[in-house]
LUMTINU-739854 format. One record per atom (N, C-alpha, C): x, y, z. Coordinates in steps of 0.1 Angstrom, whole numbers, plus 5000, padded with zeros to 4 digits. Each point is the difference from the previous one (the first is absolute). Layout:
! residues N
XYZ/...
END
This chain:
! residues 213
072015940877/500549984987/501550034999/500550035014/501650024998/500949874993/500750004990/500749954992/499250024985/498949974999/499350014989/500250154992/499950135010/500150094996/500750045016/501250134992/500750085011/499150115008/500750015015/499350085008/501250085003/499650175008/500550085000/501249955014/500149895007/500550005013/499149935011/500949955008/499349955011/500150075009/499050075002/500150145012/499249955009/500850065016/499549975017/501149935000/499650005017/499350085003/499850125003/499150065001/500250165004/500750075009/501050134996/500550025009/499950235001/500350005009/500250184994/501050095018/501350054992/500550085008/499750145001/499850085015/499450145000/501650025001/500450094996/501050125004/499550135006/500050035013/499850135006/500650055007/499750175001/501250075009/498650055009/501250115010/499350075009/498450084997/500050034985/498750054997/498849914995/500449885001/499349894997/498550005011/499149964997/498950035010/500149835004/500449995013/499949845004/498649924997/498950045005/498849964999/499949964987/500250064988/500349934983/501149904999/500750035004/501349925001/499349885003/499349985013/499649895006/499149914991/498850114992/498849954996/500849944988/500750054992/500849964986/500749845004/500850025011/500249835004/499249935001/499350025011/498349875000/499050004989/500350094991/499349954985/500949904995/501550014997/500449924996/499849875008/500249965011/499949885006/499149965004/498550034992/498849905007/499949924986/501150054990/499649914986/499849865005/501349955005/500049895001/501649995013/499949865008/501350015007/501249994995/500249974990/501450024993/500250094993/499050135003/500550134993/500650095015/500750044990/501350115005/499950175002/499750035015/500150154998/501050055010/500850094994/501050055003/500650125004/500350085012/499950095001/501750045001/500750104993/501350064998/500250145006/500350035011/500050145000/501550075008/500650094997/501350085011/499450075014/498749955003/499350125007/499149895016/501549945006/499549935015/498650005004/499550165001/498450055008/499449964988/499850004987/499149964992/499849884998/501449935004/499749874999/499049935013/500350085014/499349935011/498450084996/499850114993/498150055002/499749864988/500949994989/499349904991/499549885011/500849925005/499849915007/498749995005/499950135007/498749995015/498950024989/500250084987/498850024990/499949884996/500649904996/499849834993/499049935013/500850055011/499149905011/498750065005/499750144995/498850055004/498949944989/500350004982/499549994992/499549884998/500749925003/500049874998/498749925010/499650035008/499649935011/498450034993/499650084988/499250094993/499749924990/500949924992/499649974985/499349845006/499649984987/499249874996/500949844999/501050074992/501149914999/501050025010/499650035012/501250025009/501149855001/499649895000/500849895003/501249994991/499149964987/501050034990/501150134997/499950105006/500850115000/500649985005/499749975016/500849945012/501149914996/499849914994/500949944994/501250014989/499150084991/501050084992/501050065002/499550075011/501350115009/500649935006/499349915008/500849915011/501549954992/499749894989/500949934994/500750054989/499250144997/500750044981/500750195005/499150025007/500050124998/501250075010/500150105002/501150085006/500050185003/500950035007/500150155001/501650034998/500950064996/501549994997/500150165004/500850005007/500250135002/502050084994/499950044990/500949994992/500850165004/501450034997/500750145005/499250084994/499950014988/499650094991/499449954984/499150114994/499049984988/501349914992/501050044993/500949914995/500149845005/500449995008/500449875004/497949925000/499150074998/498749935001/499649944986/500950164990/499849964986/500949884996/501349985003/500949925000/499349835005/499750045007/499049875007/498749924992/499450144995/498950004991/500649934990/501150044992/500249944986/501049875003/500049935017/500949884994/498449925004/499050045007/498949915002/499349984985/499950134995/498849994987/498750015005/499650075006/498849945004/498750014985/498849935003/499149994990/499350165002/499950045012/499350135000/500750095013/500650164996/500650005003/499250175003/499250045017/500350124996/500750095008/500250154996/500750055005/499050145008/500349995013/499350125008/500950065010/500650094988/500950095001/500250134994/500850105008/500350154995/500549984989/499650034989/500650024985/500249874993/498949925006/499949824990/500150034987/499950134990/500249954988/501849995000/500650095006/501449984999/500549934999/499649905015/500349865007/499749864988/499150074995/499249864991/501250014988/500550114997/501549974987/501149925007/499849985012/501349945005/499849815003/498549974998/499549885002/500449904981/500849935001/499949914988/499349834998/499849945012/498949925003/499049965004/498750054994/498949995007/499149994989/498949925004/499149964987/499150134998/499350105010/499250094997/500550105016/500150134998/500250105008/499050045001/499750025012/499050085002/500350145008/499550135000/500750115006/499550105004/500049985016/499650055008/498250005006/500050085008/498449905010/498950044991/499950054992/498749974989/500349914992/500549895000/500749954983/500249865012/498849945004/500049905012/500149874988/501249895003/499949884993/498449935001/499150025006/498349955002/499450054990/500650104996/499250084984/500149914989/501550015003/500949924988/499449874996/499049935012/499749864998/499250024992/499150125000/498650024994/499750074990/500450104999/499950144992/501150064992/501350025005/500950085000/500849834988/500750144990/501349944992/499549914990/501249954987/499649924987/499449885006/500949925010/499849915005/500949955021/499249885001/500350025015/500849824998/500149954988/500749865003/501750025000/500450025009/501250025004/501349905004/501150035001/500949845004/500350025015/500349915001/499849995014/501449885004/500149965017/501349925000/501250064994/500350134996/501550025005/499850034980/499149954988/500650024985/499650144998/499750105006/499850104997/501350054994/501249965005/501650024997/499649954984/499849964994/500050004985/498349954994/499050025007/498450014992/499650085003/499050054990/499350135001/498549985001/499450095008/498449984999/499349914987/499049954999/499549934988/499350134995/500650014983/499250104988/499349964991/500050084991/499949944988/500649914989/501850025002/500849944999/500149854999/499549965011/499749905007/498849874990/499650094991/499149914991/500050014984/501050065000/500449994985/501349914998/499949934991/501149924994/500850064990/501649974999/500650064992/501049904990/500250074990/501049904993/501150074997/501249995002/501250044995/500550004989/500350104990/500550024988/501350034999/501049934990/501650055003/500150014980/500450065001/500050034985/501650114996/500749925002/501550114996/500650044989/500450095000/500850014981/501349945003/500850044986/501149955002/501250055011/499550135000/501250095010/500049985010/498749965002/499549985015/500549925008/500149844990/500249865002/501750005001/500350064992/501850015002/500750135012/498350085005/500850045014/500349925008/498649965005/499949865010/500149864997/500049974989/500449884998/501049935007/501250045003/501450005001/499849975020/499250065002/499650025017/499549885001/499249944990/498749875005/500849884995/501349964992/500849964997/501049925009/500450115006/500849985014/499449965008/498650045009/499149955008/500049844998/499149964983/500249864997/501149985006/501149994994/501249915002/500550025016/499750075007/499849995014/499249895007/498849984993/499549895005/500049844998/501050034989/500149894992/499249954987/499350104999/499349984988/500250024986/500649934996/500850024989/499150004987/498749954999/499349994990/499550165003/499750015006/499650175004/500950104993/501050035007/501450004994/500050054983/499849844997/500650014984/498750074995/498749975005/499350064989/500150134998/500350105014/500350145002/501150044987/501249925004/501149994993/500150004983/499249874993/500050054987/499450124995/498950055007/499850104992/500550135003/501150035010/501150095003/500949994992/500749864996/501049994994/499650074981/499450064997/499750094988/498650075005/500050114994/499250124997/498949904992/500649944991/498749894990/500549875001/499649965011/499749865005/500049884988/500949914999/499449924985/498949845009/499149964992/499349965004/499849804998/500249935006/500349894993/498949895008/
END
């Protein structure tokens, strides 16, 4: 029924970046990726970390786990073509990374992730630290799990309640009001060339009591 009635977004496909340091348990690290990537092969799991050795135990844990699940092909694939390990200087430059990707699910398994999580500005749902697994999130955990995805996290927000209410805008100014700004939206018109815009602003500036004809 899209056009007939609005939808919250065209979300997918699925994606989710781990951020982890040295205290990160690789084995979770691993399992949190191949949950994301048995969704489907064009979902994205991503691994961000400052910490070389975490990045190589993740690795050998993806290829130990994997060889285990049901959807192994599909996962295989996921990783193969979407997925990644980034091995970044430091937590900054991962968050920095974090907020030019956006990712749709973003978590963090790190020393003092609430900290870290005030420093994140794009991401559809945080999740933080290794009890607080994005696999919850699908099922159990949070308002909701329909999230943006492809990069609009940079300006959409999880779907709320928000999301189903209609609004109408009311503008209702006094006189003082209209002769603050007035004079502002006046000039704009006549910027654009709008001159009938313009004048209508205009007569009723040019007096306090407008005459009416």
């Amino acid at each position: 029924v899209y056009g007939t009635v609005d939808i919250e977004g065209l979300m997918g496909p699925t994606e989710t970046m781990i951020v982890a340091d040295d205290s990160a348990n690789p084995s979770l690290c691993a399992a949190d990726l191949l949950a994301q990537a048995e969704h489907d092969a064009m979902a994205s799991a991503i691994l961000v970390t400052p910490s070389l050795a975490l990045a190589q135990r993740v690795n050998e844990a993806v290829e130990r786990q994997l060889a285990m699940l049901n959807r192994r092909d599909i996962a295989a694939s996921s990783l193969e073509n979407r997925g990644g390990i980034i091995v970044v200087s430091d937590l900054d430059e991962a968050i920095d990374l974090v907020n030019f990707y956006a990712p749709e699910h973003l978590c963090l398994m790190v020393e003092d992730a609430w900290s870290q999580s005030r420093k994140v500005k794009n991401a559809g749902g945080i999740f933080i630290g290794e009890n607080s697994p994005e696999a919850l999130g699908d099922y159990v955990a949070g308002p909701s799990h329909v999230m943006p995805t492809g990069g609009t996290a940079r300006f959409r927000s999880t779907l709320h309640v928000g999301d189903f209410l209609k609004t109408t805008s009311v503008i209702a100014l006094n006189e003082a009001t209209l002769n603050t700004v007035g004079p502002a939206a006046a000039i704009l018109a006549r910027a654009e060339g709008l001159t009938a815009h313009a004048k209508a602003l205009e007569m009723r500036l040019s007096s306090s009591s407008p005459q009416r004809s």
